[in-house]
N, C-alpha and C positions, 0 to 999 in steps of 0.2 A: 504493500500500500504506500509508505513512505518512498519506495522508488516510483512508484509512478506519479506520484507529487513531483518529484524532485525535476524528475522529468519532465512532466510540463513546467514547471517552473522556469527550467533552463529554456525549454525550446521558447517560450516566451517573452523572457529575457535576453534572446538573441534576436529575437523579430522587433522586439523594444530597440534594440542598439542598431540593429540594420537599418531602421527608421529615422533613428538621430543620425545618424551616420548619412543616411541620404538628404536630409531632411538639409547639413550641415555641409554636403556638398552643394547642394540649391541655393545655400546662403552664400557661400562664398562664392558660387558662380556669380549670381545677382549681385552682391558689391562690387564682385572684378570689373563687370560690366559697368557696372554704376560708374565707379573710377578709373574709366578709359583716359589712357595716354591721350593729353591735350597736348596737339602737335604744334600749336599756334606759341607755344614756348620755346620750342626747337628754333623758331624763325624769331624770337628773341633774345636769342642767345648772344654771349660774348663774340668779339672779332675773329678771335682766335678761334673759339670752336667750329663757327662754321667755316671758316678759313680750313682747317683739317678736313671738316664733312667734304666740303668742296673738292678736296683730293680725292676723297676716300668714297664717293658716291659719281653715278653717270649724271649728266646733266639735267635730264628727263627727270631727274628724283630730285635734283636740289631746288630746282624751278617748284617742286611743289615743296621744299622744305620753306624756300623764302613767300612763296605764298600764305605758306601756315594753314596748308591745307592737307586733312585729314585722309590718306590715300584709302580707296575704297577698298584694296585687296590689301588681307593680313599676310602675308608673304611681303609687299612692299614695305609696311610699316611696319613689319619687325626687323626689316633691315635699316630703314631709316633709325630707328628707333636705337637699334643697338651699335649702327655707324657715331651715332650723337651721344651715347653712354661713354663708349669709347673715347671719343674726343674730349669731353667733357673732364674726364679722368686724364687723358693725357695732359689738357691744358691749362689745368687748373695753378693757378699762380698764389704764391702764399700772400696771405691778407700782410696786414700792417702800416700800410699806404695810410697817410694822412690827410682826411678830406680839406678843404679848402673852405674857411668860416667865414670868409669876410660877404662885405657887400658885393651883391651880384646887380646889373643893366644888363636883360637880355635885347642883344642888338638887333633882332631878327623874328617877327613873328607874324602867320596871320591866318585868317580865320573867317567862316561862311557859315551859311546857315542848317548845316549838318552839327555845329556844334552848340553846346549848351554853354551862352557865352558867359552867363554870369557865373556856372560853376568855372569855368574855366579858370576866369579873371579870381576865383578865391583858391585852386592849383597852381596860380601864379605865387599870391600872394602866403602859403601855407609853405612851399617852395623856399619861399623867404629871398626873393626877387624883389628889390627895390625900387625899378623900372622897368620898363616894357618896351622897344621899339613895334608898333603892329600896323598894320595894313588888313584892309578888305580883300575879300577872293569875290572877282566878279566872274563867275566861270562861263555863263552864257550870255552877259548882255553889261553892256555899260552900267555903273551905278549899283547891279546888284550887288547887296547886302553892305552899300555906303551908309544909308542912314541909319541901318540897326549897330554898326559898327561906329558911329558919329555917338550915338547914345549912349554906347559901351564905355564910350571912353569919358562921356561927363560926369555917367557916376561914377569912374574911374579916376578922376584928375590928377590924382598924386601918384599915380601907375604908371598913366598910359601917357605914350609917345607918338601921334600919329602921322603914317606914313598914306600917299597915294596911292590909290587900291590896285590893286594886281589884275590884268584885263588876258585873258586865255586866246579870245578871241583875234590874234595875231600872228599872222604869216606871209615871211620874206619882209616885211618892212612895217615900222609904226603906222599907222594910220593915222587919215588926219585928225575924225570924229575921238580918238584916244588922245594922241597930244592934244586936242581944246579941251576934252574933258580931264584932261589932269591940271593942265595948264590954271582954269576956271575952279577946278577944285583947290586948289593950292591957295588962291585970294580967297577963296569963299571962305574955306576952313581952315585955313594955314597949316598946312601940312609941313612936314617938317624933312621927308625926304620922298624921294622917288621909290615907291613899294615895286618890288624885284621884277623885271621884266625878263623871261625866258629866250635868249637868244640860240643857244643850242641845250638842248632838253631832250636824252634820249628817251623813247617810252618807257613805261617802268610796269611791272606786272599788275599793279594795283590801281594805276590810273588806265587813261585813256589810250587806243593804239592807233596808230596813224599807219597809213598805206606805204610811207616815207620812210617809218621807224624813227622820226621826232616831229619835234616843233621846231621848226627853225625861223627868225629871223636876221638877216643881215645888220651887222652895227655900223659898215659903212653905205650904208643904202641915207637917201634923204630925211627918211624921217626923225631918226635918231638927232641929226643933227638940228634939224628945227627943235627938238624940244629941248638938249643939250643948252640952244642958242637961247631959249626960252628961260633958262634958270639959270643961267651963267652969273646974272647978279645977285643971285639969293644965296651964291656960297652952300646947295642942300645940295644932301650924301644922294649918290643914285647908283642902286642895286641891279648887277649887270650878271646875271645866270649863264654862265658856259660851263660845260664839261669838256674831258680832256680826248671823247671820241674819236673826232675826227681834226687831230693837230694840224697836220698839211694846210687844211680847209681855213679854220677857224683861228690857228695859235698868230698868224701873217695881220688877222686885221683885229683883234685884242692890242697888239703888241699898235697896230697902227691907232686905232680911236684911244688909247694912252696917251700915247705921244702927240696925238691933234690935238687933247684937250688935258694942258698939264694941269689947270689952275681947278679942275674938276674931281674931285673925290670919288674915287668907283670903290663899290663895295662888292666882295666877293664872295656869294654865300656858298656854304659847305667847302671852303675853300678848293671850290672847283673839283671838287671829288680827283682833287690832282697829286701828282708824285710830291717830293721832296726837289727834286730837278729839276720841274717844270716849273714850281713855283718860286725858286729860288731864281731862275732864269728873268720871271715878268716883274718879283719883286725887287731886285738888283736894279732894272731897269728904269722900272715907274714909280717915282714915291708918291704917286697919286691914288697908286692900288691900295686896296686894304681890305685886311681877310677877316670873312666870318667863320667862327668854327663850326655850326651849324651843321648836324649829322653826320662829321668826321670824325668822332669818336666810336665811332660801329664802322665794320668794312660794308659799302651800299651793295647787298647782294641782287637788288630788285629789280636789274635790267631785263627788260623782256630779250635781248637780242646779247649771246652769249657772249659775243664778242667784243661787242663796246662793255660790257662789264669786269671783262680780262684787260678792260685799258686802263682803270681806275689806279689812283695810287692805295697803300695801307690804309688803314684806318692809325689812327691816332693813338690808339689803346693795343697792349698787347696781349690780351687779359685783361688784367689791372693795372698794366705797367706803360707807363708811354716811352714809347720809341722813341731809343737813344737818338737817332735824327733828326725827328719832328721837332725835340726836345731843343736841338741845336736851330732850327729855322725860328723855332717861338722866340729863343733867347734874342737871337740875333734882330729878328725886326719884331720884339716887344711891343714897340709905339703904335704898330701898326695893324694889328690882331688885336679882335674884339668877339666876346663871348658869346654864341645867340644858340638858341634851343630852334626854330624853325619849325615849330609843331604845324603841320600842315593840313592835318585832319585830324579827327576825333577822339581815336584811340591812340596820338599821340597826346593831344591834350589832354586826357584821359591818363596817360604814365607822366606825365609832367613833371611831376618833382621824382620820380625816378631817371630822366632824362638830365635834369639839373644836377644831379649828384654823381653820375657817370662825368659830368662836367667841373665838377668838385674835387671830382679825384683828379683830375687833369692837373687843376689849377695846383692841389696840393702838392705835385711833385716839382714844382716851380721854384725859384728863388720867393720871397714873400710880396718883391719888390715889383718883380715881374708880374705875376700872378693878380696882382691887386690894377694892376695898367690892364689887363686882356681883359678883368670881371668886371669891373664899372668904369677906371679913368679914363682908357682910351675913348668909350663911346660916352660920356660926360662931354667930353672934348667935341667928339663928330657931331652928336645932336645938338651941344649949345646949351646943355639940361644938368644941375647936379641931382645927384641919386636923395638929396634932402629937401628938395623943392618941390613944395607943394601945389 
């Protein structure tokens, strides 16, 4: 009798455990799942890492790493996946870097109606940014998102710096309907520089694609210089976009509209996603040039066209470490390098002050002296503005 007790008991008792046992594979399946690998970290990784992936993956795969998109076959992304584990572990640099405290003027920023502006404007200010250089993105039509951008900045006043709005709609040469409407803007609202005009702008995976594979316009074509001619008295900074794609083409008439207009301040944002050589070459030359740091602290992996993306210089950071080179161009033209974040859309405004502290580390590895000229003096000086001026 007591054996066959015992016996059911056991057989019971094993159907009991089978149960939890499956019950507890189910669970852990459904959390694995729950906590699927977010690939959209992969594509924000440090310089260095995907600098390695980049070796270490075919092209077709890294295109979707810098997309930050989530490949549909589990064979792909456990290669992606563990190509990035890898590197991640290879490239990992020891902490101890000292971030940079002082007061920041970010030189470079602007912003449309995708973004949530007055969160933004409190990302700037939480950041611990004491000015703001910012411009409107008109992306399909004159004036758009001027006057929500106008309003931005009055409840903004001890912030904000504003620049002449950013017009997309331009190829092969300025238009006339844009110089009068900057021209007009600049007496209406007193704008204080020229907001960045794209002269060479490869496509990038995340914007728009062009039949061409960019946006081009010409700086020595006539429009440029009517508007040049147009603020030649006002002594205002104007942001002049080239990349170092296609040099033959582009590096002959940079190096010429420098030299046509010495008495004219050109600002350089992302400093030309250009080498250590290339810039040392324009800056030697022109002391009219002057560089924004502006997304050179990450390598730009976002070119859609593989090639112009293999023309790009380093990025700024080596890891955590900035490159002994770059290191030597900062020192050397100091006066002339100015700090700017350049959040362009959403989800960068959105990491904002994680952007400003990748910029902190920059500045930390500086002399103090240095460091303190690139984060507010220098652009103190460009705009005409101290960082305490309300």
């Amino acid at each position: 009798m007591l054996k066959k007790i015992y016996t059911h008991l056991s057989d019971a008792i094993e159907i009991t455990t089978c149960r939890a046992i499956t019950i507890s594979i189910m669970v852990l399946f459904m959390v694995s799942n729950a906590t699927a690998f977010d690939f959209s970290v992969i594509s924000n990784a440090s310089p260095e890492v995907l600098q390695c992936m980049e070796a270490n993956l075919p092209t077709e795969l890294m295109e979707l790493v810098t997309a930050g998109k989530r490949p549909a076959e589990r064979k792909i992304r456990k290669k992606i996946k563990t190509a990035y584990e890898s590197c991640l572990t290879d490239t990992t640099v020891s902490s101890g870097f000292i971030l940079y405290d002082g007061p920041l003027f970010d030189a470079m920023s602007q912003i449309d109606e995708t973004v949530d502006m007055n969160k933004a404007m409190e990302n700037v200010r939480k950041a611990g940014v004491n000015k703001l250089a910012l411009f409107a993105r008109s992306r399909k039509k004159l004036h758009q998102n001027e006057q929500e951008v106008l309003r931005l900045a009055k409840k903004n006043a001890d912030l904000v710096i504003l620049g002449a709005p950013k017009y997309f709609q331009l190829s092969g040469d300025l238009t006339n309907n844009y110089i009068q409407a900057t021209i007009s803007g600049i007496k209406r609202h007193d704008y204080q520089f020229i907001g960045e005009i794209l002269y060479s702008h490869a496509d990038k995976s995340t914007g728009k694609q062009y039949s061409s594979g960019e946006r081009y316009v010409d700086p020595l074509q006539p429009g440029t210089t009517t508007l040049l001619t147009a603020i030649a008295p006002l002594n205002m900074p104007f942001m002049a976009h080239w990349e170092p794609y296609a040099p033959e083409r582009d590096f002959p008439r940079f190096h010429a509209l420098y030299s046509t207009w010495p008495d004219q301040k050109f600002l350089l944002p992302h400093m030309g996603f250009a080498s250590v050589e290339q810039l040392e070459n324009f800056m030697s030359k022109h002391p009219n040039l002057y560089l924004l740091t502006s997304k050179k602290e990450r390598l730009m992996t976002g070119f859609s066209d593989p090639k112009k993306r293999n023309m790009i210089g380093a990025a700024l950071l080596k890891g955590n470490e900035l490159r002994p080179e770059w290191k030597a161009l900062i020192i050397k033209y100091q006066n002339r390098i100015l700090f700017a974040t350049d959040p362009h859309m959403r989800t960068l405004w959105e990491k904002y002050g994680e952007v400003v502290n990748n910029q902190r580390l920059i500045l930390g590895q500086l002399p103090r002296e240095v460091a303190e000229k690139i984060a507010y003096k220098n652009a103190e000086k460009m705009y005409g503005v101290s960082i305490n001026q309300k």
